[in-house]
N, C-alpha and C positions, 0 to 999 in steps of 0.2 A: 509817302502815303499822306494825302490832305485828310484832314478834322473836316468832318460834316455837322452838322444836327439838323433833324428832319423837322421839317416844317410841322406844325398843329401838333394836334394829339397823336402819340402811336398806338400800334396793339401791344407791342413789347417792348418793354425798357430793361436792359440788362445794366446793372449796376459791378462791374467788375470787368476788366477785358484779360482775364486767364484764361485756361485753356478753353473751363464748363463755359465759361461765357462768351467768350468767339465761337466756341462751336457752335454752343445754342444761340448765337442768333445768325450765324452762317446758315445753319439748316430753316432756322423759322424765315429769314429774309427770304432764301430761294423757296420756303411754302406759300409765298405770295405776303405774307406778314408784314407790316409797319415795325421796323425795328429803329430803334436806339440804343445804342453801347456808349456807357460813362463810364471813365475811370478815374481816380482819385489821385493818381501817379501818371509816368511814362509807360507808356508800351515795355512789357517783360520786365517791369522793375519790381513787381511781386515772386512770388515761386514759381510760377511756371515760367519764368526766364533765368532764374537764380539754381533750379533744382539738375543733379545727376544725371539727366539725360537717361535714364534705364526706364525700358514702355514693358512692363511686367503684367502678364494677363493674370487674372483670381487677384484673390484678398491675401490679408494677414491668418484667417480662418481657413482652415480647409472645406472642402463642401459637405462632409459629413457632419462639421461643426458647425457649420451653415445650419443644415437641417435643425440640427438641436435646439439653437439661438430660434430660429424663426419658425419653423414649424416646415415638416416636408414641401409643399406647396411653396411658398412664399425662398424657401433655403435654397429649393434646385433653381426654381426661377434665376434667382440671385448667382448663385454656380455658374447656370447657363450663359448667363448675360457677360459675367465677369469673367470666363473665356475666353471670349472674344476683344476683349478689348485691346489688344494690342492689335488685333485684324484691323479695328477703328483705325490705327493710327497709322497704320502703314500702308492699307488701300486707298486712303487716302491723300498717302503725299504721292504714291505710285497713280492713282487714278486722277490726280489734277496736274499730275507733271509740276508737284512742287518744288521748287531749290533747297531744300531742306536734306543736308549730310546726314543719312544713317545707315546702319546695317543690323542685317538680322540674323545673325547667328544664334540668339540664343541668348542664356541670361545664367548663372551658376550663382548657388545659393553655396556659400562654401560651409561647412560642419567643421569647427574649433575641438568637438568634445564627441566621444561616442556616445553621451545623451542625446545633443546635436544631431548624430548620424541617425539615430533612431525616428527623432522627429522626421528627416530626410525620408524614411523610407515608407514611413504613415505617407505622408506629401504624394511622395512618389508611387504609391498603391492605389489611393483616392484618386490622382489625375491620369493613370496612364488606365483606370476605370471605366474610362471617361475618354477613352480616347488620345489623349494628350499626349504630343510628341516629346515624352520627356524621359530620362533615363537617369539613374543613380550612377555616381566617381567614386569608386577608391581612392585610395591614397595615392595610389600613382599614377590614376589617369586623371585626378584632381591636379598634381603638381605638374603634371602636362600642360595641360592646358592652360593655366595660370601661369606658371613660374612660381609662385609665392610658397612660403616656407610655414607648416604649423597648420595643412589641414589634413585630416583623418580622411577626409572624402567628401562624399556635395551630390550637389541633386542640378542635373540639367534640364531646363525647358527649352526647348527649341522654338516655340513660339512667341519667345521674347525679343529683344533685340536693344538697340539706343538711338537716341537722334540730338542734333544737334537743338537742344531746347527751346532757345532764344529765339533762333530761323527757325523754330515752327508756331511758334506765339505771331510772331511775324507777318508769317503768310496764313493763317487764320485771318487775320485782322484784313490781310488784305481779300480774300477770299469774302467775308462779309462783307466788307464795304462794295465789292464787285457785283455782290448779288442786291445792291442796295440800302444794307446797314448803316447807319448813321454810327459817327465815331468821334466822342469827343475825351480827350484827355487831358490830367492836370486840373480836375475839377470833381469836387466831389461833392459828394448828396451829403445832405446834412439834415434832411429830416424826410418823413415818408407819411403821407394823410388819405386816407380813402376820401373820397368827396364824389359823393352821387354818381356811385359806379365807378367809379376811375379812381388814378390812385395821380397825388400832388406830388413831386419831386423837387426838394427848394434846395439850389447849389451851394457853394461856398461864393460862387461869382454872381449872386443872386438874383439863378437864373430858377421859374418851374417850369417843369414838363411836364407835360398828363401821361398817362399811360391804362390801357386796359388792362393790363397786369405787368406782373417785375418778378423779377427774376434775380436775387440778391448774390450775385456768384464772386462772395468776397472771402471766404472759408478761412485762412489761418491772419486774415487781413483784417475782418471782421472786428467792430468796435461796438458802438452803440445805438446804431441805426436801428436796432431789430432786439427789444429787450430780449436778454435771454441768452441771446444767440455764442456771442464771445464766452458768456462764460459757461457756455454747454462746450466748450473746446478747452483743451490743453495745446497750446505754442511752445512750439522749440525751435530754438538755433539750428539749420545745419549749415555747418560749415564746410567751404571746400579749400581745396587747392589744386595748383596745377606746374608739373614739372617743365622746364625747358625743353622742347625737343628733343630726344632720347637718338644717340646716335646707334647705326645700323646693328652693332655687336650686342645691345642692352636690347632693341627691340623683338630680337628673337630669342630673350628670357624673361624679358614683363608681359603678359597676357600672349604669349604666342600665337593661342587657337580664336583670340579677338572678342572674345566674350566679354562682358561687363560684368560684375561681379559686386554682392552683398554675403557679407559674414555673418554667422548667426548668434555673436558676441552680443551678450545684452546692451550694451554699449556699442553697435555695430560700425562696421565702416562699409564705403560702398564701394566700388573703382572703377574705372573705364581709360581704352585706351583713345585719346581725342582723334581725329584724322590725320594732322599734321604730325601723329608722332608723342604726343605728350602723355604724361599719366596723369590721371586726373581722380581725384581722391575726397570725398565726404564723410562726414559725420557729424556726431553732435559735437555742438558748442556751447561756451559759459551761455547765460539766462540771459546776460543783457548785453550791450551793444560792445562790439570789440576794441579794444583801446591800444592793440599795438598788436603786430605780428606776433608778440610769443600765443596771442593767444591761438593762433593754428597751431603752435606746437605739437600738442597732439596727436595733429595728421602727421606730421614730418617724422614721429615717432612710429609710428604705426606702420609707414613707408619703409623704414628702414628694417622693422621688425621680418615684414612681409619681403623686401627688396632688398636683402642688405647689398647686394652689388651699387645700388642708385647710393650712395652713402657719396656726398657731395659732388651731388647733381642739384643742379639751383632751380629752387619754387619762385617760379615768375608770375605769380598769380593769385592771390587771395578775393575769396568773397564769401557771403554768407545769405541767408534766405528765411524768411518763417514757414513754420510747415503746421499744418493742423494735426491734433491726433483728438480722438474721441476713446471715452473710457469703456467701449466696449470694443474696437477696433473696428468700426462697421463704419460705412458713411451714411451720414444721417438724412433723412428726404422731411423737408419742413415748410406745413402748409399755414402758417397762425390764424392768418383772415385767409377769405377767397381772392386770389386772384396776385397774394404777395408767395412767392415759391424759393424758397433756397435749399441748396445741398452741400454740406460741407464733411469734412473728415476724407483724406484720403491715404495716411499710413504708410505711405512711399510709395502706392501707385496712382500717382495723380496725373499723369502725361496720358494711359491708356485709361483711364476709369475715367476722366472728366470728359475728355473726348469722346469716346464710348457714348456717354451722357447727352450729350448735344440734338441729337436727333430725336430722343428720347423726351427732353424739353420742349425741342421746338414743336413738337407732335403736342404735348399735355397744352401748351400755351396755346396754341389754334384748338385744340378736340374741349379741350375739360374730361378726357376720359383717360381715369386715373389707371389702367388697364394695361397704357401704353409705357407705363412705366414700372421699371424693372425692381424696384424693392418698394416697401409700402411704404409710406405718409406716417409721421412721429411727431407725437409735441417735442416743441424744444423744452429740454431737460436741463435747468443749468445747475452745475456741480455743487454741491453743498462746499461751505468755507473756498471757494474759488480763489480767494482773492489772496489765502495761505500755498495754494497748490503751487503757485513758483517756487518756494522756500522748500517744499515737499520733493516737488519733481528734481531740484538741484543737489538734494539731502538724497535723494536714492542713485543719482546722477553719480556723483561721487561714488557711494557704497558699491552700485553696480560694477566702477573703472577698478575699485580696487579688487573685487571677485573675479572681473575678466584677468585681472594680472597676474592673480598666481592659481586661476583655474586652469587645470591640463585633462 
């Protein structure tokens, strides 16, 4: 895929090429739009190339706590919208004949605790309300379909599924650029100036750009482009890993029924089985950058916990990714001036929520009518003492691992 950049001024400059941001300038290029996509890295070297692969439709929030947070009006809206979202991603790689590996089976929230199971069945009362193809596991049709050891029971959506991350950051990019997006990477904006209706873009290779608007789609990457912004966000580590090849007799006792799977350990872990066969395993990691293998140990503990059969089966595979979270669990929609837009916070649905989002963008950046979009417009908020909250989040970090170890 060739680096373009579009000649003169555009209508839309997307600063970020993750999911929100190839989508949204996929859909605004194909509305007739002037787009430009910068990014600061390579292609998929942020979280939507580094993340679990699991396209999970709704929030962290149920919709009745939607309602409450936002108010009926504005809560269902957001309900509505955040149903769909994994339809985004899958009509999509189905409807362009994408090369993109995935499957939709479905998605299992596994219950560690009969506290756990209880939230499960609130979950499971709100969405199947609502329609939603989703149904509650006991015990035994959890360890069914898993294999894994240590759940009380879980809550299925079937309108979940996984895909293969990286190949669909991929072919987004290439999707915009197809419909005419300009794509430049390995260059990043280093400052942002309204000037007489337009907005100035000054790079690091000291290039500007104009732009009618922008679109800031940098979420847990986020620095100091946009005061405010980073430190209206909490970053965390997840880390993964990824086992060898699983031969024929283990792969019909690790996920059997092919589902991807998240625990509802505060401290949680995710898993999925890869295409080729592998098991592939996320969670949180230390605050700051990893300095040798033990530090996935963790996962490899957790594996065994769940898997003890895989007990020296070799992890061929380490990596890790930033991930946004916000202190209400919602994702945030930010207008500061006219015509600069960013959305960040996605809580571990960022593959169907940002995507989802796309169309949603490229409609606001051509209309200006705020109508078209699915939650309302927030000042950025940044966190009182931010700059203590790594020291905080690491301090309950701990606390939490030791509560999930000996809570039954």
């Amino acid at each position: 895929m060739s680096q373009a950049l579009i000649d003169g001024q555009v209508d839309l400059l997307v600063i970020g090429a993750g999911y929100q941001g190839l989508s949204a300038a996929y859909h605004a290029a194909r509305q007739g739009l002037k787009v430009q996509v910068i990014e600061a890295r390579g292609l998929g070297e942020g979280a939507s190339g580094l993340n679990g692969g699991q396209v999970i439709p709704g929030l962290k929030h149920n919709p009745e706590t939607l309602c409450q947070i936002l108010g009926d009006e504005a809560g269902q809206r957001l309900a509505d919208f955040s149903a769909g979202t994994a339809d985004a991603v899958f009509d999509l790689i189905r409807s362009e004949g994408l090369p993109v590996e995935y499957q939709r089976d479905g998605w299992i929230q596994a219950a560690h605790t009969r506290t756990a199971m209880q939230a499960a069945v609130q979950r499971h009362r709100e969405w199947r309300q609502r329609g939603a193809d989703v149904m509650l596991l006991n015990e035994a049709e959890i360890s069914l379909l898993t294999g894994a050891s240590g759940y009380c029971g879980g809550w299925l959506d079937r309108r979940a599924g996984m895909v293969n991350p990286l190949a669909l950051v991929v072919e987004l990019a290439r999707l915009a650029t197809r419909c005419g997006a300009g794509l430049l990477l390995d260059e990043a904006v280093t400052r942002l100036q309204s000037r007489d209706a337009l907005w100035a873009a000054s790079t690091d290779r000291g290039r500007t750009l104009l732009a009618k608007k922008v679109l800031v789609a940098t979420n847990a990457y986020s620095d100091g482009l946009i005061p405010g912004l980073a430190r209206s966000l909490v970053w965390l580590h997840s880390f993964q890993i990824a086992t060898a090849p699983l031969p024929a007799e283990l792969l019909d006792q690790v996920l059997p029924g092919g589902q991807p799977v998240s625990d509802s350990r505060r401290i949680l872990v995710y898993y999925r089985r890869s295409p080729d066969g592998r098991l592939v395993m996320g969670g949180r990691g230390p605050m700051r950058e990893p300095q040798s293998a033990a530090d996935w140990l963790h996962l490899e503990h957790a594996m065994l916990r769940l898997f003890p059969k895989l007990q020296g089966t070799p992890i061929t595979h380490r990596w890790f990714g930033r991930v946004a979270m916000t202190p209400d669990y919602l994702p945030h929609l930010h207008e500061p001036e006219p015509g600069l837009l960013m959305v960040a916070g996605c809580q571990g649905r960022g593959i169907g929520l940002m995507t989802a989002l796309g169309p949603c963008l490229a409609a606001y950046a051509a209309t200006g009518d705020a109508a078209v979009l699915p939650f309302p417009l927030t000042p950025i908020s940044p966190i009182p003492f931010h700059r203590f909250r790594r020291i905080g989040v690491a301090a309950h970090v701990a606390w939490y691992r030791m509560l999930d170890r000996f809570e039954r």
